[in-house]
PLY file of the C-alpha trace (Angstrom):
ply
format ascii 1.0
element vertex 189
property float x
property float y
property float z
element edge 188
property int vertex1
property int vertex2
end_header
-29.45 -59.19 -36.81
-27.00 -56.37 -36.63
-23.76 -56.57 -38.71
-21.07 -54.12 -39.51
-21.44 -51.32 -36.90
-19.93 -47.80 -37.57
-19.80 -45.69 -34.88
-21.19 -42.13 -35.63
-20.99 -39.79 -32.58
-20.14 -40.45 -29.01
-21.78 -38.10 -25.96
-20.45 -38.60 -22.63
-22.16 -36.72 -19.83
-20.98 -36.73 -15.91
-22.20 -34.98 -13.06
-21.09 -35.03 -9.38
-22.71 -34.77 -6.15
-21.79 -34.86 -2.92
-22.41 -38.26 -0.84
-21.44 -37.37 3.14
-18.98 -35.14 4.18
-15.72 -36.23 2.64
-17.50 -38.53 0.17
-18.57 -37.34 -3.73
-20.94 -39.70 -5.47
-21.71 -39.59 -9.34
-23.37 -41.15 -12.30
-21.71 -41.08 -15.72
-23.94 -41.60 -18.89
-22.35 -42.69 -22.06
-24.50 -43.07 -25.39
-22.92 -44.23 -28.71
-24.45 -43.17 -31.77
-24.09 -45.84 -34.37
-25.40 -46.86 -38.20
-25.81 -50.17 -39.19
-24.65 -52.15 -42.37
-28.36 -51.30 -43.60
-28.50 -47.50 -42.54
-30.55 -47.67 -39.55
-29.20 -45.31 -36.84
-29.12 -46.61 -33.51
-28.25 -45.19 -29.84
-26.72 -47.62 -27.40
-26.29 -45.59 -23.64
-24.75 -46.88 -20.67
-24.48 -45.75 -17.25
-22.77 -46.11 -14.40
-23.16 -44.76 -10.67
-19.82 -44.89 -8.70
-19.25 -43.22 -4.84
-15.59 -42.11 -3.36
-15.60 -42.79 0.31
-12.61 -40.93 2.32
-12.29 -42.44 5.42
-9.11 -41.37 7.83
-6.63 -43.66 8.97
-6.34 -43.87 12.62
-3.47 -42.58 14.34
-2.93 -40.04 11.57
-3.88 -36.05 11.88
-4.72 -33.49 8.75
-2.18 -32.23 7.61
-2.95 -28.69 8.70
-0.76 -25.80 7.96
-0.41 -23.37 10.73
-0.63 -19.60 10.16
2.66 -17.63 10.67
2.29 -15.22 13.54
4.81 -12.41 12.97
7.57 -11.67 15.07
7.36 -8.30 16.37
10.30 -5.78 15.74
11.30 -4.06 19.36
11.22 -0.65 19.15
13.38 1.65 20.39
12.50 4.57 21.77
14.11 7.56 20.43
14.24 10.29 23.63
13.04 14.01 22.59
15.41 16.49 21.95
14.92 19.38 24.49
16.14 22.10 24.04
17.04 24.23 27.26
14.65 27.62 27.21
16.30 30.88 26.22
17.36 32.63 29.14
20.26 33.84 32.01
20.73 31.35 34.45
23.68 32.94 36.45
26.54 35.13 36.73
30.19 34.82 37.36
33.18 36.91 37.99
36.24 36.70 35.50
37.34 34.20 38.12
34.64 31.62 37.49
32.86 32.15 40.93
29.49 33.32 41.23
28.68 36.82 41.87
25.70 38.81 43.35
27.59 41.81 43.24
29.90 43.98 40.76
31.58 47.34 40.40
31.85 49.10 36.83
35.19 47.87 34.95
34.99 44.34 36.36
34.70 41.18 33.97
31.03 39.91 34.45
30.48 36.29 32.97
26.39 36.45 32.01
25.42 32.11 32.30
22.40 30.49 30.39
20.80 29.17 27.52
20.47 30.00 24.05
21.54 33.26 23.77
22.63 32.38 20.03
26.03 32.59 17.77
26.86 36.11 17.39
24.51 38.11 15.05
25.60 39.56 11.77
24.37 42.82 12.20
25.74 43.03 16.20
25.14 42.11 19.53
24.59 44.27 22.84
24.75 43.96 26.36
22.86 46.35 28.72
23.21 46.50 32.57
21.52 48.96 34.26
20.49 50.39 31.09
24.05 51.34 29.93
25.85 49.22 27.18
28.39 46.94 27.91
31.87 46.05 25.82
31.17 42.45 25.27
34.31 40.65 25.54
32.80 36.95 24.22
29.52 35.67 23.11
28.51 32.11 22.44
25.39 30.14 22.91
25.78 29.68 26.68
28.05 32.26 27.72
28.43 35.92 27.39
31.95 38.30 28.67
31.09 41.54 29.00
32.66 44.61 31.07
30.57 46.48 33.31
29.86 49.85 31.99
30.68 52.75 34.23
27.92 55.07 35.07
26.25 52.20 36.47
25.59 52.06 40.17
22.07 50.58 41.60
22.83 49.34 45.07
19.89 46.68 44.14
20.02 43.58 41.09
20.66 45.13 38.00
18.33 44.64 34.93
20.11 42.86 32.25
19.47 42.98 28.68
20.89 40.44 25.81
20.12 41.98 22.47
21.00 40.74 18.61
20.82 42.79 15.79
20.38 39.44 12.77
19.10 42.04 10.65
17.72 46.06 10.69
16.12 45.62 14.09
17.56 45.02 17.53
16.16 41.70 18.99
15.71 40.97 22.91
17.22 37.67 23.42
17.01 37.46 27.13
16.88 39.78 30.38
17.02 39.04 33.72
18.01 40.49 37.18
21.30 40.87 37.87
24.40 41.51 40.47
23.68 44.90 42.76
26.15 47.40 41.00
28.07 49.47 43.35
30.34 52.02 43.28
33.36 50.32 44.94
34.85 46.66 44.87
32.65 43.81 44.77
31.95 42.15 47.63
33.74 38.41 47.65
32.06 35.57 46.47
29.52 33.86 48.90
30.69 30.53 49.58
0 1
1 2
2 3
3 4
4 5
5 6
6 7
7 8
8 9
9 10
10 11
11 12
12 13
13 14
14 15
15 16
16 17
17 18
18 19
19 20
20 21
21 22
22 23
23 24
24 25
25 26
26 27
27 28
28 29
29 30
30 31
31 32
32 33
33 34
34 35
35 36
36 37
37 38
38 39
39 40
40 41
41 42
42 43
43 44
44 45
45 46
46 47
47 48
48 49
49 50
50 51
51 52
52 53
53 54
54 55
55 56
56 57
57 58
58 59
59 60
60 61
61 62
62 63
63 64
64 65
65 66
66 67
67 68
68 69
69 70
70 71
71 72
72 73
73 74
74 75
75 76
76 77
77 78
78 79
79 80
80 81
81 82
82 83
83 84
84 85
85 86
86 87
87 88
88 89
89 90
90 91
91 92
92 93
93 94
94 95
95 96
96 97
97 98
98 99
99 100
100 101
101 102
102 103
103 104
104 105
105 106
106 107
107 108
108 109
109 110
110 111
111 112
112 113
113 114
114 115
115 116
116 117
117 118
118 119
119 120
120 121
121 122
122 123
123 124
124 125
125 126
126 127
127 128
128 129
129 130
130 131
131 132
132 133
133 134
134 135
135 136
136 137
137 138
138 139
139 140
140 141
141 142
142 143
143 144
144 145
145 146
146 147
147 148
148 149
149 150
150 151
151 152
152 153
153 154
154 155
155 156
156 157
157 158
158 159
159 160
160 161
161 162
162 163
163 164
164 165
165 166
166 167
167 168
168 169
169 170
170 171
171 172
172 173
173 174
174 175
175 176
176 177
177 178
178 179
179 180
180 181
181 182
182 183
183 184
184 185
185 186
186 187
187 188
C-alpha cells in the first residue's frame, strides 16, 4: 500500500507529426517522479495520442491575399533639344527682302544659325575677302556694310570670324550675293 505521495520531478515530453495534409497528429508523454511515505522512488508515466483534423466548410474559400501589381507611372517623353547647325542660311537687303545680288556701301543682312553673342576680343566679316563694318551681330543675324573694293560678278565667299580670345575663329562661310559694281539688281519675287 502506498500512502503519503510527494511528488519529486515532473518530465513532460511532446512531439508532433503530421497526419494528412491539413491534419497534425501527436503523442504527449507525461512521467511523475514521486517518493513514498517509506522512501521508495517511483515513476508513474502517462500518455496520450491526440490528431487535429482541418476540414473546410463548404461554400467558404481561403482566405488568400492577392499580390499588389503596381501601377505603372506614364512617362512623358521629354523631346531633344536640337540645336540648329552653325551656319548662313540667307541674305537680305536692309529692306528685309532677299538678295542674290549687292553693290559695295549697301546694308547686307547675313541669315543663319549660331553665329554666337559677340566675342570679347572682336568679330569680323569678310566678303570677297575684304572686311566688312559690321553694323549688328547676334546669334542669328549679322548687319554688315559691303566693303568697297569688292566686285566679283559671281557669289561672293563669305567669312564670319570671332576673335573669344588671341586667335581669330571661323564661325561660318558660305557663298554669297554676286558683288557688282553698280546698283543691285531688285529683289526676285
Amino acid at each position: 500500500m502506498l500512502l503519503g505521495f510527494l511528488p519529486v520531478a515532473k518530465a513532460d515530453t511532446s512531439s508532433t507529426t503530421p497526419a494528412g495534409p491539413h491534419d497534425q497528429q501527436g503523442t504527449i508523454t507525461t512521467t511523475v517522479v514521486f517518493t513514498d511515505a517509506n522512501g521508495v522512488k517511483w515513476n508513474q508515466t502517462k500518455t496520450e495520442n491526440w490528431t487535429l483534423t482541418y476540414v473546410q466548410v463548404t461554400g467558404t474559400t481561403p482566405a488568400v491575399t492577392p499580390v499588389p501589381v503596381p501601377t505603372p507611372t506614364p512617362v512623358t517623353p521629354t523631346p531633344p533639344v536640337v540645336t540648329p547647325a552653325t551656319g548662313i542660311t540667307g541674305y537680305q537687303s536692309a529692306a528685309g527682302q532677299p538678295v542674290t545680288q549687292v553693290a559695295p556701301g549697301d546694308t547686307l543682312a547675313i541669315i543663319g544659325n549660331g553665329f554666337g553673342a559677340p566675342a570679347a576680343g572682336g568679330n569680323r566679316v569678310q566678303i570677297g575677302g575684304i572686311i566688312s563694318i559690321i553694323k549688328a551681330w547676334t546669334n542669328t543675324l549679322i548687319t554688315v556694310v559691303v566693303p568697297s573694293g569688292v566686285t566679283t560678278n559671281q557669289p561672293a565667299l563669305v567669312q564670319l570670324y570671332a576673335q573669344p580670345a588671341s586667335n581669330w575663329v571661323l564661325v561660318a562661310s558660305g557663298s554669297g550675293p554676286t558683288v557688282t559694281a553698280g546698283s543691285p539688281a531688285p529683289p526676285s519675287q
